[in-house]
C-alpha positions in Angstrom: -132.5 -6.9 57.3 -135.8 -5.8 56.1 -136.7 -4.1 59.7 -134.8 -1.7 63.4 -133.5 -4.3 65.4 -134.2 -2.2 68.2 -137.8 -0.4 67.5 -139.1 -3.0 65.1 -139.5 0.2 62.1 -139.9 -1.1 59.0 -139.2 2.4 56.9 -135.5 1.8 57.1 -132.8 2.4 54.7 -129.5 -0.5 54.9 -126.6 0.0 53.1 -122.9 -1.8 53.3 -119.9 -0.6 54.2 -119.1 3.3 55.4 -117.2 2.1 58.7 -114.1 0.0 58.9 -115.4 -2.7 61.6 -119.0 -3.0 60.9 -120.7 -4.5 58.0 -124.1 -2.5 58.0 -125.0 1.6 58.2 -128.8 1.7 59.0 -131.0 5.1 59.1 -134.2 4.7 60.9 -137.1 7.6 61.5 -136.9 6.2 64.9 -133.5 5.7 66.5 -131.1 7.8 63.4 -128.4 6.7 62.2 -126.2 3.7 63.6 -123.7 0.7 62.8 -124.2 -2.5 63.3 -121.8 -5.6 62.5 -123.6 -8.8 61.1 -123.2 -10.8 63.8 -125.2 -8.4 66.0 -128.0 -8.3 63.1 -128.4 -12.6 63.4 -128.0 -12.4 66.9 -131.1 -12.8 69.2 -130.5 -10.2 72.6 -130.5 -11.9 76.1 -133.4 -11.6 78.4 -132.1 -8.6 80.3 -131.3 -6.7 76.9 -134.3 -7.6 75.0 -136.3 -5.7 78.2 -134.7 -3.0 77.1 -134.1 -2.6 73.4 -136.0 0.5 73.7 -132.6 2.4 75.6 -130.7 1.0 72.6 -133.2 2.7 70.6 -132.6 5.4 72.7 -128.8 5.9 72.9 -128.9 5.5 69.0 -130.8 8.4 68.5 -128.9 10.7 71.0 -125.5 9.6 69.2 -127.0 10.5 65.5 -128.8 13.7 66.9 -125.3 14.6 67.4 -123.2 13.4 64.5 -121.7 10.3 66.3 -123.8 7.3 64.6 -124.1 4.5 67.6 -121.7 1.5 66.6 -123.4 -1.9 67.5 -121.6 -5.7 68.0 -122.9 -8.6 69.1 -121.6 -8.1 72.6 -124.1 -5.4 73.4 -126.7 -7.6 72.8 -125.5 -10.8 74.6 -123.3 -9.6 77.6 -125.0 -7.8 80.9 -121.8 -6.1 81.2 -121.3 -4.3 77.8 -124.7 -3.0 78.2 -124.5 -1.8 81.3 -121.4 0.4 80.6 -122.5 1.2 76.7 -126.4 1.9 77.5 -127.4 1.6 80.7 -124.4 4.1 82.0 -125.5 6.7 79.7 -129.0 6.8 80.1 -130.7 8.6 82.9 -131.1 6.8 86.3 -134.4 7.6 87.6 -137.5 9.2 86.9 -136.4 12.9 88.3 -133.3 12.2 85.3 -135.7 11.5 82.6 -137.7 15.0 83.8 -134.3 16.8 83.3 -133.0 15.2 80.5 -136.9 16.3 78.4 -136.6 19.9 79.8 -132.7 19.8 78.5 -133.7 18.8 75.2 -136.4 21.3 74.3 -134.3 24.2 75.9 -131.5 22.8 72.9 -134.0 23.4 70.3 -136.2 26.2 71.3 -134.9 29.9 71.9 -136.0 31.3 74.0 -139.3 30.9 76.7 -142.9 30.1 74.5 -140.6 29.4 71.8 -142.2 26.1 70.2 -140.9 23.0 69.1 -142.6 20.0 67.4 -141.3 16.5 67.8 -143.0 13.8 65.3 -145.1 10.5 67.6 -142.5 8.1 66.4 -139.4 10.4 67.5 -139.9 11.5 70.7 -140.2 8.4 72.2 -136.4 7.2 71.4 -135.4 11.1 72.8 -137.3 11.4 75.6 -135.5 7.7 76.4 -138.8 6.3 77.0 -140.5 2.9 76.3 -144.1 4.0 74.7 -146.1 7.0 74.2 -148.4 6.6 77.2 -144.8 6.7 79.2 -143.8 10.6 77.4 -147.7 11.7 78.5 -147.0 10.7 81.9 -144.0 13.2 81.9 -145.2 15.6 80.1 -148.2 15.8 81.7 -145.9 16.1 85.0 -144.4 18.8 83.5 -147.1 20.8 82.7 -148.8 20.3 86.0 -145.5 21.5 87.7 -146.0 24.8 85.5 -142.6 23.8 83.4 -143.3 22.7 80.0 -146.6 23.7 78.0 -147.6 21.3 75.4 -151.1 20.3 73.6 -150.9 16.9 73.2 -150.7 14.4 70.2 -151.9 16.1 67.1 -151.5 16.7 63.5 -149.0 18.9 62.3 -148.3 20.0 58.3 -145.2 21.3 59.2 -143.7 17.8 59.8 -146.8 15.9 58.0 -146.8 13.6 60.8 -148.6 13.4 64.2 -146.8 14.9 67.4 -145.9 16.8 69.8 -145.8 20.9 70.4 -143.6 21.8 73.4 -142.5 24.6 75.0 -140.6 25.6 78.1 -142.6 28.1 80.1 -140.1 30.7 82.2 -139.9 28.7 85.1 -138.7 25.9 83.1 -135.6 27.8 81.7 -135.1 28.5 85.1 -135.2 25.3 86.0 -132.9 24.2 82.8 -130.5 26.7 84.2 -130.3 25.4 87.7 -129.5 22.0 86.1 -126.8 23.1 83.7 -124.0 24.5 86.2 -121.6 21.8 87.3 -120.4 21.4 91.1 -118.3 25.0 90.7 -117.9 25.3 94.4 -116.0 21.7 94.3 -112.8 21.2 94.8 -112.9 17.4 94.3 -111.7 15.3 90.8 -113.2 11.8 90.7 -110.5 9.1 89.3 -111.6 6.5 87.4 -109.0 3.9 86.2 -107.5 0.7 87.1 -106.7 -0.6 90.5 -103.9 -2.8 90.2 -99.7 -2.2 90.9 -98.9 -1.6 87.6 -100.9 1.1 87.9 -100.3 2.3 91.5 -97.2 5.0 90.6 -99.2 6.2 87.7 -101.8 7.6 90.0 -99.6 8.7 93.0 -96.4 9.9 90.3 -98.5 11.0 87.4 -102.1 12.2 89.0 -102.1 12.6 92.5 -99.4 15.1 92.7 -101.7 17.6 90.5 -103.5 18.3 94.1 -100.3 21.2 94.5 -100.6 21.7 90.8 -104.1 22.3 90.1 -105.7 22.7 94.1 -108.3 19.8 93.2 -108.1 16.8 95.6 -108.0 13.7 93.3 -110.3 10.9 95.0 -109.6 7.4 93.9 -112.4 5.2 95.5 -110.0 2.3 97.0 -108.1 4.5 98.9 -110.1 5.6 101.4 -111.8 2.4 104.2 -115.8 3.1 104.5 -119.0 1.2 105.7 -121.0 1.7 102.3 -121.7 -0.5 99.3 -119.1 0.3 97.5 -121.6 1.0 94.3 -123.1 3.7 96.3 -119.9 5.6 97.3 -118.9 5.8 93.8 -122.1 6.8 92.2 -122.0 9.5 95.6 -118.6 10.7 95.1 -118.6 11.7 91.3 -121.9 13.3 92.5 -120.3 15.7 95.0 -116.6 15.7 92.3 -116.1 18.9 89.9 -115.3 16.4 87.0 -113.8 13.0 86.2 -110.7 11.3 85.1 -111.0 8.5 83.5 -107.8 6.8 82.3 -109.1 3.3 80.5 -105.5 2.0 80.4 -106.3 -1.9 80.9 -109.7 -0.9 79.4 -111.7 -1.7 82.7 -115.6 -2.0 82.5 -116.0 -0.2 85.4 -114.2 3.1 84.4 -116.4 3.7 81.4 -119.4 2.5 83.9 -118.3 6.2 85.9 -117.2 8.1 83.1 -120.9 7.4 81.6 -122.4 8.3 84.6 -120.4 11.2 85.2 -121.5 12.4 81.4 -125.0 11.5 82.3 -124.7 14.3 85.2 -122.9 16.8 82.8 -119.6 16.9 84.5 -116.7 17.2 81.9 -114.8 13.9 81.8 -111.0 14.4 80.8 -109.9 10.4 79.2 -106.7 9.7 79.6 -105.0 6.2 77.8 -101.5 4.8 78.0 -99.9 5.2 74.3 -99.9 1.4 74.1 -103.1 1.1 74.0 -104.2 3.7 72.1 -105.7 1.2 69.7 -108.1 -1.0 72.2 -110.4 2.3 73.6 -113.9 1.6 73.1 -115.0 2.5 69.7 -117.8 4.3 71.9 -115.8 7.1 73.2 -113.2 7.4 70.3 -115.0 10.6 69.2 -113.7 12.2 72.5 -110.4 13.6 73.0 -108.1 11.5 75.2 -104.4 12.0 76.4 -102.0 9.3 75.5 -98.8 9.0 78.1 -96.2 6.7 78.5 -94.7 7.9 81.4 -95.9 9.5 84.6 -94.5 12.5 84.7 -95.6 13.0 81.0 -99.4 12.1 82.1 -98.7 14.9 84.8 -97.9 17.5 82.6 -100.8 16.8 80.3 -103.3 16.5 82.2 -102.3 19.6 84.3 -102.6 21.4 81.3 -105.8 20.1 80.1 -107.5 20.4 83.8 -107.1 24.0 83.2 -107.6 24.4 80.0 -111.4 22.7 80.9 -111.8 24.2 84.1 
């Protein structure tokens, strides 16, 4: 492996070993930090992925930026599904999504309004989750025209003896950052995300819906209610309007990672939820987050009443 899968870098470092499942730990100036099995190293991505390699990039760099290194099997690379609800759910939808997501970013590393930061040419493409330079100037450009972000241009800087980028938010775009960061408060709606199925049926009526007199949230679950929409659009609308998410991946249903990605993406806490069974078969993608483990409904009650409010 003598180059990124994903950006095509060639200054990379490879090492073996350092997680239990996957063969490979690579650090690239590009994407960070990530793990990647060998299969996934030999294996060529399907159309649809190889379009975008660049989100993989991406997500890669998000998860080292934050201590989390990206873990990487074949799968991701040859099955629309397991990107979709790895990548695609976590990465913003929309142009208006990127706009925030750039805006969120330098208010994270800059202190206060005309503080500066610099991001290096090869960087900010991966973090501003866009495909090539000429994309970032388009944004930034946008948001400098829309009097949010200040920012000279590509140029040489000693302080990271590389070319890039010096940003900063101007007042109104802290303001702006500000508007983004508060949740749904006024909501009284919790999105639930988990298998539809009898098996499941009492967990939800006997273990979650009954925290409506507990907590005073009304827990939605998508197939109970009859409407005209696409049934796509409904969700994506409802954990929209919802104050946060529940997503119990007992059965480990693509869909329910799809939502609890998207609800992530919109910063709405998600609170996971697992049967104890199947503690070992969650995603090695959302290990790092804290999930209850039940085994019986009134149990999954009591928890997750306590941990609604404890978040809340």
């Amino acid at each position: 492996m003598d180059s990124c899968k994903f950006c095509g870098g060639k200054s990379i470092e490879v090492t073996s070993g350092g997680h239990p499942d996957l063969e490979f730990r690579v650090e690239c100036p590009r994407c960070g930090v990530y793990f990647i099995e060998e299969r996934a190293v030999n294996t060529e991505p399907d159309h649809f992925v190889e379009e975008r390699l660049h989100l993989i990039s991406a997500v890669a760099r998000w998860s080292s930026e934050r201590g989390h290194p990206f873990q990487i099997e074949k799968e991701l690379l040859k099955d629309r599904s397991e990107f979709e609800a790895n990548i695609l759910s976590v990465c913003p939808q929309g142009v208006q999504e990127i706009l925030n997501r750039i805006l969120a970013y330098i208010s994270e590393k800059a202190s206060y309004p005309s503080d500066k930061i610099l991001i290096d040419k090869d960087s900010i493409c991966p973090l501003f989750y866009c495909k090539n330079v000429k994309e970032v100037t388009a944004y930034l450009t946008h948001l400098k025209d829309s009097n949010l972000v200040d920012f000279s241009g590509l140029m040489f800087y000693k302080k990271i003896d590389a070319e890039g980028y010096q940003l900063e938010l101007t007042v109104e775009g802290w303001q702006k950052v500000e508007e983004q960061a508060k949740p749904n408060i006024e909501s009284k709606q919790a999105f639930v995300a988990m298998r539809f199925n009898d098996e499941m049926k009492s967990v939800y009526i006997e273990g979650i819906k009954k925290l409506e007199g507990d907590t005073g949230f009304t827990m939605y679950r998508v197939d109970m209610e009859e409407f005209n929409d696409k049934i796509c659009d409904k969700i994506l609308a409802e954990i929209r309007r919802s104050r946060f998410v529940i997503a119990d991946v007992t059965g480990q249903r693509q869909a329910v990672y799809f939502e609890a990605g998207f609800a992530l993406g919109l910063g709405l806490p998600v609170i996971w939820t697992c049967r104890e069974d199947e503690k070992n078969k969650c995603s090695f993608n959302t290990r790092q987050y804290y999930h209850i483990f039940w085994t019986e409904e009134s149990e999954l009650r009591e928890k997750l009443g306590d941990r609604i409010r404890a978040t809340l």
